[in-house]
C-alpha positions in Angstrom: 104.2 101.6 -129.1 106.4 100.9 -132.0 107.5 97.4 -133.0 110.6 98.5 -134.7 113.9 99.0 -133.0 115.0 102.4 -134.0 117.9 101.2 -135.6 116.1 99.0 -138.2 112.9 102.0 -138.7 115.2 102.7 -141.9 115.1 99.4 -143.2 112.0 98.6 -142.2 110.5 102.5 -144.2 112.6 100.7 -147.2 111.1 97.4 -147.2 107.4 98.7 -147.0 107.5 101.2 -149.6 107.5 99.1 -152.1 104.0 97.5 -151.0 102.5 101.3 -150.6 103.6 101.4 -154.3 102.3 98.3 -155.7 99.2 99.0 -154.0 98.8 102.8 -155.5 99.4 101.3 -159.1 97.6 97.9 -158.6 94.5 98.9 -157.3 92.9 100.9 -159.9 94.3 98.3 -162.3 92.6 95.3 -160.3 89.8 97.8 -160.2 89.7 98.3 -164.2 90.5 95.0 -165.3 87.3 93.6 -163.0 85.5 96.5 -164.1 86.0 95.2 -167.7 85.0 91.2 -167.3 81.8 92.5 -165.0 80.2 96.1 -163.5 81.6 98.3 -161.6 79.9 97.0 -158.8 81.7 93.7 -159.1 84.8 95.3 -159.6 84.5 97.5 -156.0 83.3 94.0 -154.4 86.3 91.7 -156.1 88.6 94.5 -154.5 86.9 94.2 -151.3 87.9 90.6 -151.4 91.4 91.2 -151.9 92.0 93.4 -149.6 90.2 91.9 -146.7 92.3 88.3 -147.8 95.6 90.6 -148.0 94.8 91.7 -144.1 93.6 88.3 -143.0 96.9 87.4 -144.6 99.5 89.9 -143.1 97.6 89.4 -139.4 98.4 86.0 -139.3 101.9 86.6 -140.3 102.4 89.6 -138.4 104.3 88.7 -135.0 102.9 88.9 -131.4 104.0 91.2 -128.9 105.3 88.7 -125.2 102.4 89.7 -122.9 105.2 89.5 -120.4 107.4 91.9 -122.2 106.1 95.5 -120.4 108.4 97.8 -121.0 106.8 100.5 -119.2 106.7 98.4 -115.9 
């Protein structure tokens, strides 16, 4: 089931792009840069951290689907 009318899957392609690119770049410079101050290991968990806080983030954001909305009724 998508969430996006198809008239707005364009802008809605556009808009998350450029989070697909921060995160290609960002994460193995979060990963180096924790690396650095710590282990590797601590690097991999501080990562863990901010990604689980990103999700916990973006579902509480994210909109509901209306139970009452069943399109397939």
């Amino acid at each position: 089931m998508a969430a996006t009318p198809a008239e707005r899957l364009g802008q809605t392609m556009g808009a998350a792009e450029p989070g697909r690119e921060l995160g290609d770049a960002g994460g193995p410079l979060i990963v180096a840069g924790a690396a650095a101050a710590t282990i590797l290991s601590g690097a991999f968990a501080a990562l863990a951290v901010l990604t689980a806080a990103a999700a916990l983030a973006v579902h509480r954001t994210a909109p509901r689907p209306d139970p009452t909305d069943n399109p397939t009724a």
